[in-house]
LODRENLUM-120529 format. One record per residue (C-alpha): residue in one letter; y, z, x. Coordinates in steps of 0.2 Angstrom, whole numbers, plus 5000, padded with zeros to 4 digits. Example, Ala and Ser with C-alpha at 12.3 -4.5 7.8 and 13.67 -1.06 7.14 Angstrom:
2
a497850395062
s499550365068
# end
This chain:
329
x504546855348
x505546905333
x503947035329
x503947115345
x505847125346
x505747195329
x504647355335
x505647375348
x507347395339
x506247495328
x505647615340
x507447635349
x508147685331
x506847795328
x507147885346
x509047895342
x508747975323
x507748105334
x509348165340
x510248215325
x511748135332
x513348145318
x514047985316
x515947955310
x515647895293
x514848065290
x516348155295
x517248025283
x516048065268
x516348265270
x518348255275
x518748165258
x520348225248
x519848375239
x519548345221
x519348165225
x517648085213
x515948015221
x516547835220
x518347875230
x516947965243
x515947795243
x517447685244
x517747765260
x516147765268
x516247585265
x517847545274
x517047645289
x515347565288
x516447395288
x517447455302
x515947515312
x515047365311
x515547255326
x514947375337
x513847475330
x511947435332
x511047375317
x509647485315
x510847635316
x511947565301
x510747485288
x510147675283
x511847745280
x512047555272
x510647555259
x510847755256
x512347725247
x512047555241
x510747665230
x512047815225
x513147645219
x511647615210
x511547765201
x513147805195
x513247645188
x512047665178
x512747785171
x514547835159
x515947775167
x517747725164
x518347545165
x519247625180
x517847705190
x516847575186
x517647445196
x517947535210
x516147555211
x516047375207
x516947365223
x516147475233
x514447385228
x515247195235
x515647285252
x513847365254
x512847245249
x513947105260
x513547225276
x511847245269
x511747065270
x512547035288
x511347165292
x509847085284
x510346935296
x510447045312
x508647085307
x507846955302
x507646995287
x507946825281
x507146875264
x508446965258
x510046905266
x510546785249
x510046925236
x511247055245
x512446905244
x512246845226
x512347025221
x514047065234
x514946935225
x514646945207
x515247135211
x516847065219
x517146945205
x516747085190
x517847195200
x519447035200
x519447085219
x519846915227
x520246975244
x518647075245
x517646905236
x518646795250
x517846925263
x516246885255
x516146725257
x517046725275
x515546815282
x514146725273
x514946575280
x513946655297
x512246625290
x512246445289
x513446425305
x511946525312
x510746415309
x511646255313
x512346205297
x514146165298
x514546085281
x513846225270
x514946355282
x516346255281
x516246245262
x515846425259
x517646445274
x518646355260
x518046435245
x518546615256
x520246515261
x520546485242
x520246665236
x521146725250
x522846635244
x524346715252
x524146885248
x523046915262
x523446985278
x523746865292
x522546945302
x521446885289
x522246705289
x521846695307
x520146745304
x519846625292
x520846475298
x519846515315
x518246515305
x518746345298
x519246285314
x517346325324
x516546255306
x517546085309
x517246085327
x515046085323
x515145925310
x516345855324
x518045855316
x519145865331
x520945855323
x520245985307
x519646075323
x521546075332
x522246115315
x521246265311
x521546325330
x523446315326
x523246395310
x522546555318
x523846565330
x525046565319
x524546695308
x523846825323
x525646795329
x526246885313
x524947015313
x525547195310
x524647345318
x524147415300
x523247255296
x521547335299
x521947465284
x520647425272
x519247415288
x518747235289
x520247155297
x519547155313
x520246985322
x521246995337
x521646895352
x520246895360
x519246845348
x520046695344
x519846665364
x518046665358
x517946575342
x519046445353
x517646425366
x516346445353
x517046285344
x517446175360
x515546225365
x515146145350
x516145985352
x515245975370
x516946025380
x516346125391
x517846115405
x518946185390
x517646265382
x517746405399
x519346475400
x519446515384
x517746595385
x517946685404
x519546755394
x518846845380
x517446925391
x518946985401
x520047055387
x518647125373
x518447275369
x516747325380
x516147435364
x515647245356
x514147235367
x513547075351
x514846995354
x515146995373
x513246935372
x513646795362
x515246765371
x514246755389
x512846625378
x514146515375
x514846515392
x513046485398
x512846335385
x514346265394
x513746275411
x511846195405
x513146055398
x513646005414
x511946025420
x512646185430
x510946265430
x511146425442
x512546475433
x511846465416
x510446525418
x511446675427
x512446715412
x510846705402
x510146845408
x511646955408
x512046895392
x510146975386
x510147105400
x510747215383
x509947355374
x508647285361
x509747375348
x510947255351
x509747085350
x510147035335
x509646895325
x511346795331
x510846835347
x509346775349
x509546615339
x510946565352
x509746605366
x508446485360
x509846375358
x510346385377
x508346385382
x508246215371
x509646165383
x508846195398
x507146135395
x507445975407
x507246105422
x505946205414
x505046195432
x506546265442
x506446425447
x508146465440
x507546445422
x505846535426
x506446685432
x507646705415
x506046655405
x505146795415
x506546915410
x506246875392
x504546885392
x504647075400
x505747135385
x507547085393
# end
C-alpha cells in the first residue's frame, strides 16, 4: 500500500512540476531587502516553508526543502562570522525539522531521526530555545503517530521547558494542547483536563501578530480538533463528536491533512459506538482526497479506523470503503 501510494504521489508531483507553477516562497527568495546576505534570504524562505506547510502538499515542499537545506550546507562550510553563522545555524534547525515532518508524511522513516538529531544540535549551537522547543513540539508527532504516548509526552515537556515563558501564547496553547492529547493516549484523564485548560488559556491571550516568525499556527479550531483527537483516545466518543463536527466546520478548507484527519477521528468515534454506516461514511470522505495529500499520518490513522472495524469486515458498509481504497481512493 505505502509503495503504490508512493508512486502515485510521485507521479501527481511530477505532473504539477510540469507546469512551472511560481510558488510564494519564490516570490519571498527574490523580494528580499536589497543588500540583505544569502543567510537573511534563507531565513526567510524558511519562515515561509514553515508557514506553508499545513497546507501545502508534501511532495511539492520537500524540493524547495532539501534545495536549501544544501545552500545551508554550503555556506557553512565556508568563512563566516559568529553572527552569520548562527543565523545559518538557525536556519539549518528549521529545515531540517520540516525536512523531517516531511520525511514522515513520506514514509521515509529512514531518515525522519537524522533530520531530527541534526535540527536540534543546530538549535541548541545557535542558543535558540524557542525554535529547540519547536523542535521538539513537532517531533513529539512521530512517536504520537505511531502510538507511543510516553515518549510524545516526554519530548511535549522537554519543548514546554525550553519554551519557558517567553514564548508566544499561541505557542503555549499549542503545546499545552500537545501535552494534553499525549496525556489523553497513556490514559491520564485529569493531565488531560489540565492541559485542555492550559490551551485555553493561552489561545485566549493570543495576539494577531503571534504567527510572525511562521510556525505559530494554533488557533481555535484546532484545538477543537486536538480536543476530539484526545477524547478519541480516551474512548469518549459522545464528547469526542462535537468537538470534532466543530472543527471540520470552522478550519480553514486549505488544510485538506488535517480535515482528513479530523474526519478519521470522527469516524473512530462512530466505529466506537459500533455506529458502522456512519464510520465507514466518514472514512471514505475523509480518503476521497488528492494522493498528494495521503500522507503518512493519514494513512496510519486509517489503518487505525480499519483495525476498528474489522468485526464487520463482511458488512457491506466496510467492503465498499475497502473497495474504495483498493481503487486508489
Amino acid at each position: 500500500m505505502k509503495r503504490r501510494r508512493f508512486l502515485r504521489l510521485l507521479g501527481e508531483g511530477i505532473g504539477a512540476a510540469s507546469l512551472e507553477i511560481v510558488e510564494p516562497w519564490e516570490l519571498a527568495g527574490v523580494l528580499e531587502p536589497f543588500g540583505g546576505t544569502e543567510a537573511e534570504r534563507i531565513e526567510n524562505l524558511a519562515t515561509h516553508f514553515a508557514r506553508a506547510y499545513p497546507s501545502t502538499p508534501p511532495l511539492a515542499l520537500a524540493g524547495p526543502v532539501q534545495e536549501q537545506l544544501r545552500n545551508v550546507v554550503r555556506l557553512l562550510d565556508g568563512p563566516q562570522s559568529v553572527t552569520g553563522r548562527r543565523r545559518l545555524c538557525m536556519a539549518l534547525a528549521r529545515l531540517a525539522g520540516l525536512a523531517g515532518s516531511l520525511s514522515l508524511d513520506l514514509d521515509d522513516a529512514s531518515r525522519i531521526d537524522g533530520y531530527f538529531d541534526m535540527a536540534l544540535q543546530a538549535a541548541l549551537e545557535s542558543e535558540h530555545h524557542e525554535l529547540t522547543s519547536w523542535l521538539l513540539a513537532i517531533r513529539s508527532l512521530i512517536p504520537a503517530n505511531r502510538g507511543e504516548h510516553q515518549r510524545a509526552l516526554q519530548l511535549v515537556e522537554g519543548a514546554e521547558v525550553f519554551a519557558a515563558k517567553a514564548t508566544t501564547p499561541t505557542r503555549r496553547a499549542w503545546l499545552a494542547a500537545l501535552r494534553a492529547k499525549a496525556a489523553a493516549g497513556v490514559g491520564d484523564v485529569r493531565a488531560f483536563e489540565d492541559g485542555m485548560r492550559d490551551a485555553e488559556r493561552a489561545l485566549e491571550q493570543a495576539r494577531p501578530d503571534d504567527g510572525a516568525a511562521g510556525v505559530d499556527f494554533f488557533d481555535p479550531p484546532r484545538l477543537d480538533a486536538f480536543k476530539g483527537t484526545a477524547l478519541v483516545l480516551l474512548h469518549r466518543p459522545e464528547a469526542a463528536q462535537p468537538a470534532l463536527a466543530q472543527a471540520l466546520a470552522r478550519r480553514d478548507p486549505s488544510n485538506v491533512k488535517g480535515l482528513s484527519l479530523a474526519r478519521l477521528d470522527l469516524a473512530i468515534s462512530y466505529a466506537q459506538q459500533t455506529e458502522v454506516e456512519e464510520a465507514c461514511r466518514l472514512g471514505s470522505e475523509a480518503m476521497a482526497i488528492s494522493p498528494r495529500y495521503q500522507v503518512g499520518p493519514v494513512v496510519t490513522k486509517f489503518q487505525d479506523l480499519r483495525r476498528d472495524l474489522e468485526p464487520w469486515s463482511s458488512t457491506r458498509f466496510v467492503r465498499a470503503l475497502d473497495e474504495q481504497l483498493a481503487n486508489g481512493a
